[in-house]
PDB file with one MODEL, atoms N, CA, C and O in Angstrom:
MODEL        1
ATOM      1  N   UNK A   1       0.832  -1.187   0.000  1.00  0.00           N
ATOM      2  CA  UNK A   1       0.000   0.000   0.000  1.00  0.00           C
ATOM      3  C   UNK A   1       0.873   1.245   0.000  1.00  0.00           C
ATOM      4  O   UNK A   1       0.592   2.174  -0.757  1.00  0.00           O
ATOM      5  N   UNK A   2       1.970   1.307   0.854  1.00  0.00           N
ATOM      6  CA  UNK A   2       2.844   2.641   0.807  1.00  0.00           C
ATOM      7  C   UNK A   2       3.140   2.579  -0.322  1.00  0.00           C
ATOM      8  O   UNK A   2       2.579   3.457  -0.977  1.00  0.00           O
ATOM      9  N   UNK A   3       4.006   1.712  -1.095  1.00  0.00           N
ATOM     10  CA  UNK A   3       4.747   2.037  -2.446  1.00  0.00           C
ATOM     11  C   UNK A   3       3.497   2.303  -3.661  1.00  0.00           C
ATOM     12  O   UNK A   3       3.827   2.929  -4.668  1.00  0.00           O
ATOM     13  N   UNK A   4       2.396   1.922  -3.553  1.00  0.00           N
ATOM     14  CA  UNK A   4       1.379   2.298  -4.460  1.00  0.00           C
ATOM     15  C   UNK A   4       0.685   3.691  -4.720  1.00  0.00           C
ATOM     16  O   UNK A   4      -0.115   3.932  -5.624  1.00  0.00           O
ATOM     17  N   UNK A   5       1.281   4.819  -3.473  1.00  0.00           N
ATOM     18  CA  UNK A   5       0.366   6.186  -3.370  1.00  0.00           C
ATOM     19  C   UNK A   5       2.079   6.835  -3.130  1.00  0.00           C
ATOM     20  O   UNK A   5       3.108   6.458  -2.570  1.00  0.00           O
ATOM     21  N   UNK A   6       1.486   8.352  -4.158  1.00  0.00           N
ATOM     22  CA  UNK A   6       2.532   8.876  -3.528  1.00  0.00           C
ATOM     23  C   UNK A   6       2.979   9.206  -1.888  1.00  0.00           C
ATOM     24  O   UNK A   6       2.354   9.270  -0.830  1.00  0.00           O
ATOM     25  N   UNK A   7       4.318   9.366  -2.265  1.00  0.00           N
ATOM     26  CA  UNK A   7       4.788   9.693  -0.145  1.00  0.00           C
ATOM     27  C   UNK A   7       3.565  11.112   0.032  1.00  0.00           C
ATOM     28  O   UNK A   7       2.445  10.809   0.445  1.00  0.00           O
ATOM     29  N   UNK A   8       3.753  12.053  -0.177  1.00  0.00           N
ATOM     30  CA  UNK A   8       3.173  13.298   0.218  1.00  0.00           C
ATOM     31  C   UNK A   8       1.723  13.052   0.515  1.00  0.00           C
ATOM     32  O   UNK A   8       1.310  13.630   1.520  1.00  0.00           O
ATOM     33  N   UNK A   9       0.795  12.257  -0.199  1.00  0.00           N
ATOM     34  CA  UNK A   9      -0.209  12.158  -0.025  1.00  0.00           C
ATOM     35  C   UNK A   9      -0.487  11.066   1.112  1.00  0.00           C
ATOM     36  O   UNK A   9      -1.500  11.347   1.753  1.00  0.00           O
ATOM     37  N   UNK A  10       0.089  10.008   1.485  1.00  0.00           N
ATOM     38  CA  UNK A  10       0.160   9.267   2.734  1.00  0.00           C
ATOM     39  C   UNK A  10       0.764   9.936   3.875  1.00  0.00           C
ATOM     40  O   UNK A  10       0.552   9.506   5.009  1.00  0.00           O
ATOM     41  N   UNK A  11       1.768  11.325   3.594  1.00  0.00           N
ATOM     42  CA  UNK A  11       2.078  11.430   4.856  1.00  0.00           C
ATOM     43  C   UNK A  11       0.946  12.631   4.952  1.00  0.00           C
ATOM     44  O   UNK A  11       0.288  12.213   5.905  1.00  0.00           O
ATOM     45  N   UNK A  12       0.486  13.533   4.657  1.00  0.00           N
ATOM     46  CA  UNK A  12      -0.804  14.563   4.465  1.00  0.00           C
ATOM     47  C   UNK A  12      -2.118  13.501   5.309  1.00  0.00           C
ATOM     48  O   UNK A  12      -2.811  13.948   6.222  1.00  0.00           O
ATOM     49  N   UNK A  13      -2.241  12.085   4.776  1.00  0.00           N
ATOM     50  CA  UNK A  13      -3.662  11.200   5.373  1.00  0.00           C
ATOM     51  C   UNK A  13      -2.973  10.614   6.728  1.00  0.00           C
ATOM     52  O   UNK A  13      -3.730  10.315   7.651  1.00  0.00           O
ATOM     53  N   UNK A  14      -1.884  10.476   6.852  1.00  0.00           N
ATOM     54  CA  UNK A  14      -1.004  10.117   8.587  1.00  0.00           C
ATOM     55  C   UNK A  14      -1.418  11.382   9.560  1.00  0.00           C
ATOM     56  O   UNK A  14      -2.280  11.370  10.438  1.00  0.00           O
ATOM     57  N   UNK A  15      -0.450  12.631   9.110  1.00  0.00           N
ATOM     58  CA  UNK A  15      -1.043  13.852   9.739  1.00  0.00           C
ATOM     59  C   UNK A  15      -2.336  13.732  10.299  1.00  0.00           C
ATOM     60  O   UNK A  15      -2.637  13.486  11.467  1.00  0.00           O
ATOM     61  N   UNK A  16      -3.398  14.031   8.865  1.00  0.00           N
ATOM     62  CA  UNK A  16      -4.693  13.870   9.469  1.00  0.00           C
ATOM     63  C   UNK A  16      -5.398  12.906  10.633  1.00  0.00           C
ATOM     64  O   UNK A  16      -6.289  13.105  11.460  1.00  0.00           O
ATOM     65  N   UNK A  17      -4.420  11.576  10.233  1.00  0.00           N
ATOM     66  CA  UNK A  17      -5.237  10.925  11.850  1.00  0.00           C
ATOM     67  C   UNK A  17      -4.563  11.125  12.412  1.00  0.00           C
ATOM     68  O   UNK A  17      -4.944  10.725  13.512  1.00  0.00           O
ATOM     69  N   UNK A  18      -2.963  11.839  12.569  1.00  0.00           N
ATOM     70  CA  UNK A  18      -2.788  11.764  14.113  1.00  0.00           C
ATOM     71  C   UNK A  18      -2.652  13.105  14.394  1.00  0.00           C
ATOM     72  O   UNK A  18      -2.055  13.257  15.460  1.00  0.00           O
ATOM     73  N   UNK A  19      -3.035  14.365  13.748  1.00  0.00           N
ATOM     74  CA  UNK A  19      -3.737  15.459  14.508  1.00  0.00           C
ATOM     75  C   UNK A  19      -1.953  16.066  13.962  1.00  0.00           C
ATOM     76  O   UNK A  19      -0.850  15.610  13.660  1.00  0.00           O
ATOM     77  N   UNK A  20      -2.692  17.390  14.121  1.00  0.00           N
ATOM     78  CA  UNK A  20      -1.778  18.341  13.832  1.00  0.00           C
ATOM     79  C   UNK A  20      -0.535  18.050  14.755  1.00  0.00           C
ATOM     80  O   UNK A  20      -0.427  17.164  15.602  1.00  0.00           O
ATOM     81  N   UNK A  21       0.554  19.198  14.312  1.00  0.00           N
ATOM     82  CA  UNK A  21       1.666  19.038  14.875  1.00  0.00           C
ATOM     83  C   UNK A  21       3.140  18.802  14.084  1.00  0.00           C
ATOM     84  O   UNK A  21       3.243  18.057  13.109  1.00  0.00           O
ATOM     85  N   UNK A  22       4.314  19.596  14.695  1.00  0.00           N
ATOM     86  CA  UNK A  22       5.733  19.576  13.905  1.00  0.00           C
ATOM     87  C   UNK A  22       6.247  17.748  14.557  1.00  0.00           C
ATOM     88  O   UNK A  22       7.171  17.358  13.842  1.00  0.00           O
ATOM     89  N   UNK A  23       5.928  16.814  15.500  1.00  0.00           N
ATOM     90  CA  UNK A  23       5.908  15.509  15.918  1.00  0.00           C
ATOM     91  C   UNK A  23       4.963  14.715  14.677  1.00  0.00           C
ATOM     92  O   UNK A  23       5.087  13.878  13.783  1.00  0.00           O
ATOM     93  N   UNK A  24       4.308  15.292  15.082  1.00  0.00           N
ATOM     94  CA  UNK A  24       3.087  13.822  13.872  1.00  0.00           C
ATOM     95  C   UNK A  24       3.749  13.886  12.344  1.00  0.00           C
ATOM     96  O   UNK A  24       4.096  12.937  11.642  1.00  0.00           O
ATOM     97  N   UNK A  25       3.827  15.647  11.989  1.00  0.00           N
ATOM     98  CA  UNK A  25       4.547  15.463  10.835  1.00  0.00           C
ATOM     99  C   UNK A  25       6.020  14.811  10.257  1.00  0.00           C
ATOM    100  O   UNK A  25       6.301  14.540   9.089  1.00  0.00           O
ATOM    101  N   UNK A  26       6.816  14.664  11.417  1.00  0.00           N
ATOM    102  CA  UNK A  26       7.526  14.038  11.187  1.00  0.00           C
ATOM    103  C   UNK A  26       7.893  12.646  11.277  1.00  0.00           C
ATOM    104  O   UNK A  26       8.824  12.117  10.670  1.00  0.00           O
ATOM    105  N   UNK A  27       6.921  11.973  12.250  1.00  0.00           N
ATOM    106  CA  UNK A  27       6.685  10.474  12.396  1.00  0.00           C
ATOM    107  C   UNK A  27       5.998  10.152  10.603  1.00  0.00           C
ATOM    108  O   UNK A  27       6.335   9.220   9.873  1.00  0.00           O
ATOM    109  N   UNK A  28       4.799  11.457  10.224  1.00  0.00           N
ATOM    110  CA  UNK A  28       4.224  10.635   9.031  1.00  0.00           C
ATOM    111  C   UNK A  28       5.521  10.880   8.176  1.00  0.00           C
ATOM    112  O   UNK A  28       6.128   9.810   8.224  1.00  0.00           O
ATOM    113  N   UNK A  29       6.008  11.488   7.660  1.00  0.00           N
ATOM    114  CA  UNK A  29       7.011  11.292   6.605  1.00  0.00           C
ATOM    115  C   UNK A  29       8.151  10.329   7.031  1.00  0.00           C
ATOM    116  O   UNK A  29       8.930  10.016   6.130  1.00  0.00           O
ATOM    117  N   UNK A  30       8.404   9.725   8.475  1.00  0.00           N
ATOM    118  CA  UNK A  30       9.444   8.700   8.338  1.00  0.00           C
ATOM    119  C   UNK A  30       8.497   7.683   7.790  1.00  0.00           C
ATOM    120  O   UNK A  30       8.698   7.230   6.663  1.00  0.00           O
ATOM    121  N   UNK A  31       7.899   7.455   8.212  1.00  0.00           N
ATOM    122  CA  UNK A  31       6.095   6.051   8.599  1.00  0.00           C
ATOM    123  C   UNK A  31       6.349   6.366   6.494  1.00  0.00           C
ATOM    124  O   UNK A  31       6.506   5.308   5.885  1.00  0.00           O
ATOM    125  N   UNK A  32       6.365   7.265   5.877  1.00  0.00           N
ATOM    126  CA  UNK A  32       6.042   6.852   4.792  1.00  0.00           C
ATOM    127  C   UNK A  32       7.508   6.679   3.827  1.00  0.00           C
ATOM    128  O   UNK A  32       7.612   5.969   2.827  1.00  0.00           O
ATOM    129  N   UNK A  33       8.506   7.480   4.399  1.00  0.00           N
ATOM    130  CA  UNK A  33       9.825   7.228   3.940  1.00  0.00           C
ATOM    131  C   UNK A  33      10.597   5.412   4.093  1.00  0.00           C
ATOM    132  O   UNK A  33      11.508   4.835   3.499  1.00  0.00           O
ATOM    133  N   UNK A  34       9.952   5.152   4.844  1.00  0.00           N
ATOM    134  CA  UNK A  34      10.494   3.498   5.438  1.00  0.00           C
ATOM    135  C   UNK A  34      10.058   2.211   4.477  1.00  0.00           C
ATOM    136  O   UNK A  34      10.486   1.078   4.699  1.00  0.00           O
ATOM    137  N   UNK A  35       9.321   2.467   3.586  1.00  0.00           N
ATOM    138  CA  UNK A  35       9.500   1.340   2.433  1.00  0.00           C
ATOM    139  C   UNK A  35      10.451   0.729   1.718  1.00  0.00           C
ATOM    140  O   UNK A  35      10.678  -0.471   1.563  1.00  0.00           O
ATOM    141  N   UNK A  36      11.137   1.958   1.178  1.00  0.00           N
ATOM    142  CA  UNK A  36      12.057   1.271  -0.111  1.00  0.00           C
ATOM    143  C   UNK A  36      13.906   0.574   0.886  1.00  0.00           C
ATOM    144  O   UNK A  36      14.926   0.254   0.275  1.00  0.00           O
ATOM    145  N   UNK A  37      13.764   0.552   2.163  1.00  0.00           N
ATOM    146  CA  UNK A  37      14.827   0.771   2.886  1.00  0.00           C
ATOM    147  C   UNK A  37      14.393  -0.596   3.236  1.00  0.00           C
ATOM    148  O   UNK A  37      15.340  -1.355   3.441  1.00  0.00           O
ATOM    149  N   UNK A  38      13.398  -1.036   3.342  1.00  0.00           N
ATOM    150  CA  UNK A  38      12.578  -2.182   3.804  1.00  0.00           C
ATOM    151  C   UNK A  38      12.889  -3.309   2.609  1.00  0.00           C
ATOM    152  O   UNK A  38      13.485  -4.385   2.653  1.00  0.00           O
ATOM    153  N   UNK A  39      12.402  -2.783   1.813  1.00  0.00           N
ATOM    154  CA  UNK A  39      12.434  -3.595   0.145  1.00  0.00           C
ATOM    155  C   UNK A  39      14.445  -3.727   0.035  1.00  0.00           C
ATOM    156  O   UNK A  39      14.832  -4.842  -0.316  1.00  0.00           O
ATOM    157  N   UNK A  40      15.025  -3.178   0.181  1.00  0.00           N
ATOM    158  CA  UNK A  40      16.152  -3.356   0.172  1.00  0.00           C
ATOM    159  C   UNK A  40      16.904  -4.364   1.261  1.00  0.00           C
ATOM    160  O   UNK A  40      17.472  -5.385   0.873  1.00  0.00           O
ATOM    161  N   UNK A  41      16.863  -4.069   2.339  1.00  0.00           N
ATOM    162  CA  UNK A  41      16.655  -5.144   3.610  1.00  0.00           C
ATOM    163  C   UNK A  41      15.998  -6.613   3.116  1.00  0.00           C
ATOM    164  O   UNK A  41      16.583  -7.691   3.010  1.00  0.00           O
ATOM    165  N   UNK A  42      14.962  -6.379   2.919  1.00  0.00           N
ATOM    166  CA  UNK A  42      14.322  -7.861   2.753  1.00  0.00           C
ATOM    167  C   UNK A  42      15.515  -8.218   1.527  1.00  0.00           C
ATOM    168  O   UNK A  42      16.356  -8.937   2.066  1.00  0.00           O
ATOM    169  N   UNK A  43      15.817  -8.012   0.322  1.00  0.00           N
ATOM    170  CA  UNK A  43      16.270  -8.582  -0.973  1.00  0.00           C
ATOM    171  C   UNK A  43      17.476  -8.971  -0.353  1.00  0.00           C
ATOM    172  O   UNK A  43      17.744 -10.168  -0.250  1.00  0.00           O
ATOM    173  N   UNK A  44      18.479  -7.810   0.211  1.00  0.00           N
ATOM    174  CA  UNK A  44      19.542  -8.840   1.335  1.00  0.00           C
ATOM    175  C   UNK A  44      19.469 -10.143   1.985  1.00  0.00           C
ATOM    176  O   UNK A  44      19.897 -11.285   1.821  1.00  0.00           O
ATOM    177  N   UNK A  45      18.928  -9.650   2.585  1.00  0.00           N
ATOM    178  CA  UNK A  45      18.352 -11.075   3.567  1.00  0.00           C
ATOM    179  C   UNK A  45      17.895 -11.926   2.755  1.00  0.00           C
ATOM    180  O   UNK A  45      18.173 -12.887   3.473  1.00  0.00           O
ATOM    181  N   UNK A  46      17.458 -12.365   1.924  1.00  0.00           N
ATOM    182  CA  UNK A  46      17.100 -13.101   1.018  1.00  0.00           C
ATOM    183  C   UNK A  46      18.242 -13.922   0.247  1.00  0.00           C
ATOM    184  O   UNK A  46      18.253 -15.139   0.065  1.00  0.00           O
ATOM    185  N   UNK A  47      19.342 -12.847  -0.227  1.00  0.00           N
ATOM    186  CA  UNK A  47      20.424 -13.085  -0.963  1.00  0.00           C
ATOM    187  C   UNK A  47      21.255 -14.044   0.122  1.00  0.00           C
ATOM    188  O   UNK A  47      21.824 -15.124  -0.037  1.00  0.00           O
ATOM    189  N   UNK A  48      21.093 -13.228   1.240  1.00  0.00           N
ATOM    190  CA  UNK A  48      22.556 -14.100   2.075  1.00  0.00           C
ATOM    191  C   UNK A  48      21.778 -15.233   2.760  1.00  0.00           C
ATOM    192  O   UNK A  48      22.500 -16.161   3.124  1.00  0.00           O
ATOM    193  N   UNK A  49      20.358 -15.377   3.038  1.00  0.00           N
ATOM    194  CA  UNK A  49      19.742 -16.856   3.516  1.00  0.00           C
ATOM    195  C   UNK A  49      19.917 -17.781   2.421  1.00  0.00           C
ATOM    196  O   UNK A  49      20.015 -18.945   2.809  1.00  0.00           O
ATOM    197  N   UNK A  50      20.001 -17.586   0.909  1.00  0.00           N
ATOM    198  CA  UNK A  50      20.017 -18.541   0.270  1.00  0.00           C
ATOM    199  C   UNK A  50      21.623 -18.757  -0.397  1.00  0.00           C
ATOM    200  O   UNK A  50      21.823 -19.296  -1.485  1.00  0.00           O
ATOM    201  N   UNK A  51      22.676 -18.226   0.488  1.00  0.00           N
ATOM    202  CA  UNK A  51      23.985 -18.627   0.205  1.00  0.00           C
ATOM    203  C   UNK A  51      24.552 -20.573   0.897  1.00  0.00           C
ATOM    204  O   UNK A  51      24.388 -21.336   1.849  1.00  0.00           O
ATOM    205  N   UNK A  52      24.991 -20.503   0.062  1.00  0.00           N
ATOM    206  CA  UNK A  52      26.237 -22.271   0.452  1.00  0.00           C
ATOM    207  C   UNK A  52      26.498 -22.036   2.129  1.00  0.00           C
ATOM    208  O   UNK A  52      26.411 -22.821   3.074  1.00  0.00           O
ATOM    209  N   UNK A  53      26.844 -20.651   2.056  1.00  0.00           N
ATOM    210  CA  UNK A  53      27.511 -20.467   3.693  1.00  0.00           C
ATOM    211  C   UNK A  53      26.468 -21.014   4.638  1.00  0.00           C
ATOM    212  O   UNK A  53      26.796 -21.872   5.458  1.00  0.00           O
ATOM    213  N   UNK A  54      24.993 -20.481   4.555  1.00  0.00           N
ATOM    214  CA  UNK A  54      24.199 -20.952   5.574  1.00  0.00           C
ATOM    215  C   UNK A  54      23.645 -22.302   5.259  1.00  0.00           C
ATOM    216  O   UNK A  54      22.930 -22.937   6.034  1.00  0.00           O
ATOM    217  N   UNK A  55      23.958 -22.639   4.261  1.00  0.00           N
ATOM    218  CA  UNK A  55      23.182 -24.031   4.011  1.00  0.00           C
ATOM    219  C   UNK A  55      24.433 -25.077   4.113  1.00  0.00           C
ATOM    220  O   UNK A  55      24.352 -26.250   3.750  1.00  0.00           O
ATOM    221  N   UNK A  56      25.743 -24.396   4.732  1.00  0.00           N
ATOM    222  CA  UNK A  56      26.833 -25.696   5.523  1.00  0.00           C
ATOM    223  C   UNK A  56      26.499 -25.204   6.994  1.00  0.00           C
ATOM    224  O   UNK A  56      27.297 -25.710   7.784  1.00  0.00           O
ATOM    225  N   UNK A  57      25.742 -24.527   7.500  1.00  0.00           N
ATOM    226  CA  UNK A  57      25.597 -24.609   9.125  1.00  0.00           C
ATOM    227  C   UNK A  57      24.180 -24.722   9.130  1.00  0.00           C
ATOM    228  O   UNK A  57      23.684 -24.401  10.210  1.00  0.00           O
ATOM    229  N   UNK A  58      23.518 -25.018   8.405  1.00  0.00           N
ATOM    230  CA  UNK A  58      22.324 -25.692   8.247  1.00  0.00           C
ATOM    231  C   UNK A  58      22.325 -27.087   8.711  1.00  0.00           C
ATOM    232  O   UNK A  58      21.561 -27.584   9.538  1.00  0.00           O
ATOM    233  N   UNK A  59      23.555 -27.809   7.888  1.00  0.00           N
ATOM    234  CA  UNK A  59      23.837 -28.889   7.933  1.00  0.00           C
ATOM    235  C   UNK A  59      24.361 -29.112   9.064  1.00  0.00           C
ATOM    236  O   UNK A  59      23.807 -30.039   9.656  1.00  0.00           O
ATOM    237  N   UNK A  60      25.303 -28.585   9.670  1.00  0.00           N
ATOM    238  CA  UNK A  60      25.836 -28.843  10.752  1.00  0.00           C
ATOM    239  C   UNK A  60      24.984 -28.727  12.200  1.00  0.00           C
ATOM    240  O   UNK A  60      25.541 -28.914  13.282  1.00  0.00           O
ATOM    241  N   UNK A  61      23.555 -28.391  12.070  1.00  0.00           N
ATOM    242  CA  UNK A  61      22.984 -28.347  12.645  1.00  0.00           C
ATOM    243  C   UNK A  61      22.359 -27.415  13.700  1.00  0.00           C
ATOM    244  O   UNK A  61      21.772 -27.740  14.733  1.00  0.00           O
ATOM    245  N   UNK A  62      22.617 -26.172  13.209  1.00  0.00           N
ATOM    246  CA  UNK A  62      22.679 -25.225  14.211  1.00  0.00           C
ATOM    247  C   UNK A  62      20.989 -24.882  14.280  1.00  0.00           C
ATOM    248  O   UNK A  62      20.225 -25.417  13.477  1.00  0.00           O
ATOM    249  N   UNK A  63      20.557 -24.035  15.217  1.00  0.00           N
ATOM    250  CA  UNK A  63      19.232 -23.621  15.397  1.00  0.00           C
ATOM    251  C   UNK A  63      18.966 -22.613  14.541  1.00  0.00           C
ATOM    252  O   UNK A  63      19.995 -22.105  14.095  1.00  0.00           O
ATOM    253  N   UNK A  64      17.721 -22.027  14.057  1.00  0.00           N
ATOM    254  CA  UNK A  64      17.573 -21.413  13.122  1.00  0.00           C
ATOM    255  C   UNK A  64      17.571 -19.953  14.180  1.00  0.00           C
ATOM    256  O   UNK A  64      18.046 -19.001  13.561  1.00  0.00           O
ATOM    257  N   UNK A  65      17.143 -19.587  15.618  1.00  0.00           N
ATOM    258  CA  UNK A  65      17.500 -18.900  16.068  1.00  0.00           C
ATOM    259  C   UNK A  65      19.148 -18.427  15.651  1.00  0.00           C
ATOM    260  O   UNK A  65      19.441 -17.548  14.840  1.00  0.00           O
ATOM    261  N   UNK A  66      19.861 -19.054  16.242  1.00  0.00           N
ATOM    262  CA  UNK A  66      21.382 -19.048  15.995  1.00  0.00           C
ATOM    263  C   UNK A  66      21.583 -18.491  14.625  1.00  0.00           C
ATOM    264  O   UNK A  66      21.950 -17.324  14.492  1.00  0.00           O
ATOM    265  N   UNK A  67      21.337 -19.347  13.494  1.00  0.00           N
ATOM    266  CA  UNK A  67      21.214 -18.733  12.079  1.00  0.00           C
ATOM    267  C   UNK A  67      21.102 -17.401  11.931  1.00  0.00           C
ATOM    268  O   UNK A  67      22.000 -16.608  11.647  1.00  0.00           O
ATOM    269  N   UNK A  68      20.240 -17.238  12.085  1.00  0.00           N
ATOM    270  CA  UNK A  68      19.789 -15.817  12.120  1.00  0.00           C
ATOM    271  C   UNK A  68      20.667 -14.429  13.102  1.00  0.00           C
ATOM    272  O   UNK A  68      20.882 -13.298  12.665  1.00  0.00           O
ATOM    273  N   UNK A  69      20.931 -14.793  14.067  1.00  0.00           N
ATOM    274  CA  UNK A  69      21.231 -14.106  14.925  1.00  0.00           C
ATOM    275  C   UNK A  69      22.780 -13.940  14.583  1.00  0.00           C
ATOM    276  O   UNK A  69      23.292 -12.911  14.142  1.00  0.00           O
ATOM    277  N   UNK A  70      23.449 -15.166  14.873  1.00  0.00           N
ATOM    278  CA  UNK A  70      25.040 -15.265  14.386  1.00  0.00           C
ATOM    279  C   UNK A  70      25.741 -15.398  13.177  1.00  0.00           C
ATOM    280  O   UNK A  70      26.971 -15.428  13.195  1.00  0.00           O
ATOM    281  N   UNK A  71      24.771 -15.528  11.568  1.00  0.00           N
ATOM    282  CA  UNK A  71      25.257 -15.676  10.304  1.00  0.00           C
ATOM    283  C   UNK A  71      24.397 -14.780   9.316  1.00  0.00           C
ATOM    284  O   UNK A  71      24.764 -14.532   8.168  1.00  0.00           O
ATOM    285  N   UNK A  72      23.639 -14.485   9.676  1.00  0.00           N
ATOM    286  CA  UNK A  72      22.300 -13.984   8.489  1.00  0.00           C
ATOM    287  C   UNK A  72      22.170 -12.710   9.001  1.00  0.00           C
ATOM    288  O   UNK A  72      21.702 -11.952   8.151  1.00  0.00           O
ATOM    289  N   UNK A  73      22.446 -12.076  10.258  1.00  0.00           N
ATOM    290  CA  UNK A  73      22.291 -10.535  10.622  1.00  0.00           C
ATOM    291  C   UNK A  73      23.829  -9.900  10.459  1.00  0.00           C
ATOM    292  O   UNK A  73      23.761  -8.690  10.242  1.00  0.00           O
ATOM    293  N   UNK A  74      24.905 -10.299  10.497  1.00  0.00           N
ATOM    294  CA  UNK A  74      26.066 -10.161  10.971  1.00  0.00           C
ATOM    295  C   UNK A  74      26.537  -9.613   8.918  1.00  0.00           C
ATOM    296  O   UNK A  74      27.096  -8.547   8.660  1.00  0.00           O
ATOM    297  N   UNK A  75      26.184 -10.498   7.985  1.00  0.00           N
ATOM    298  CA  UNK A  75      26.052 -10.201   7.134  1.00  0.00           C
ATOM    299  C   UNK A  75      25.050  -9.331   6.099  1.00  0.00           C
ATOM    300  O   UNK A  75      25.492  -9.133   4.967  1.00  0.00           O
ATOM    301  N   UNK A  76      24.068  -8.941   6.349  1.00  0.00           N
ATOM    302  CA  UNK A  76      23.112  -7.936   6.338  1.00  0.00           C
ATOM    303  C   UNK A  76      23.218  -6.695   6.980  1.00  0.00           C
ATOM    304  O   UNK A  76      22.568  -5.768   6.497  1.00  0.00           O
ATOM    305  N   UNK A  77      24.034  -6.454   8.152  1.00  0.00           N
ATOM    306  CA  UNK A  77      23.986  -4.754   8.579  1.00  0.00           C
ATOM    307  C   UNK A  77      24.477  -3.874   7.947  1.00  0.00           C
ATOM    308  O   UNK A  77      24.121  -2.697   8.010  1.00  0.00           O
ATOM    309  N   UNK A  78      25.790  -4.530   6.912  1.00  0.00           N
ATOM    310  CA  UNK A  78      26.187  -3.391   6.243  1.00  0.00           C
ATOM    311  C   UNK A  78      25.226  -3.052   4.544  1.00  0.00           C
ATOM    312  O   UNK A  78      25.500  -2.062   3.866  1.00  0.00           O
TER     313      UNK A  78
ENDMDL
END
């Protein structure tokens, strides 16, 4: 739904429900700025869950907690 309307006009209908203000206006323009940063994030994470690297500590048995936490975030922050 965000990436389908322009930003200005979602952050203008955010404003409106959460009431005037130099705070609301700036929560709505992050609230509508935070998509494409998202879409980028996810395609990472995607790229490095479906590498050889995690699918040999797959094998080796580790928890998918662990996965995530110690191989799949560590490579995604940058």
């Amino acid at each position: 739904i965000f990436l389908a309307f322009p930003k200005l006009v979602l952050a203008l209908a955010c404003v409106a429900a959460l009431g005037p203000g130099i705070q609301n206006a700036i929560i709505a323009i992050a609230i509508t700025s935070l998509p494409p940063y998202a879409r980028i994030a996810r395609a990472e994470t995607l790229t490095v869950r479906r590498s050889d690297y995690i699918s040999a500590v797959k094998l080796r048995g580790a928890a998918p907690f662990r996965i995530v936490v110690r191989h799949v975030m560590p490579l995604c922050i940058s």
